[in-house]
Steps between C-alpha positions, in 0.01 A plus 500: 500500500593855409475775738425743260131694551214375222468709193166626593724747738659690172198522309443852382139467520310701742338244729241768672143475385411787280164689631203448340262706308288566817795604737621716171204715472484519903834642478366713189203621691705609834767671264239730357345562804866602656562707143126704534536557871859707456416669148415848527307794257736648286527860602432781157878544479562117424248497305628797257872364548349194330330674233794674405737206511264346260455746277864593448543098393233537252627818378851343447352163373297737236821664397712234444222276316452852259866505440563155386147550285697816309859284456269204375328700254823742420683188409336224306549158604608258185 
């Protein structure tokens, strides 16, 4: 006889039970709960920091899509 431990002892495997679809939306449910109980109203200065924020990304995205529109139709492709 060897004295060397079975295999089963270097498996990579994880041997704990995974949680089931009831204890997952538990955990789901208690999360939100946690989430709603700490979130707050954004105050009118958020809400015009995000407005801007926004707008200055669709400002640039509008720029850069009109810029490769004018090379595209300045220079002719094949």
């Amino acid at each position: 006889m060897s004295n060397y431990p079975k295999y089963e002892n270097y498996s990579k495997t994880n041997k704990q039970k995974k949680p089931g679809l009831y204890e997952r939306l538990v955990s789901f449910f208690q999360n939100s709960k946690r989430i709603i109980k700490i979130a707050n109203k954004p105050t009118k200065k958020e809400y015009f920091l995000v407005f801007k924020i926004c707008a200055i990304g669709i400002i640039l995205l509008g720029a850069v899509s009109y810029i490769f529109q004018s090379i595209f139709q300045i220079i002719p492709i094949g």
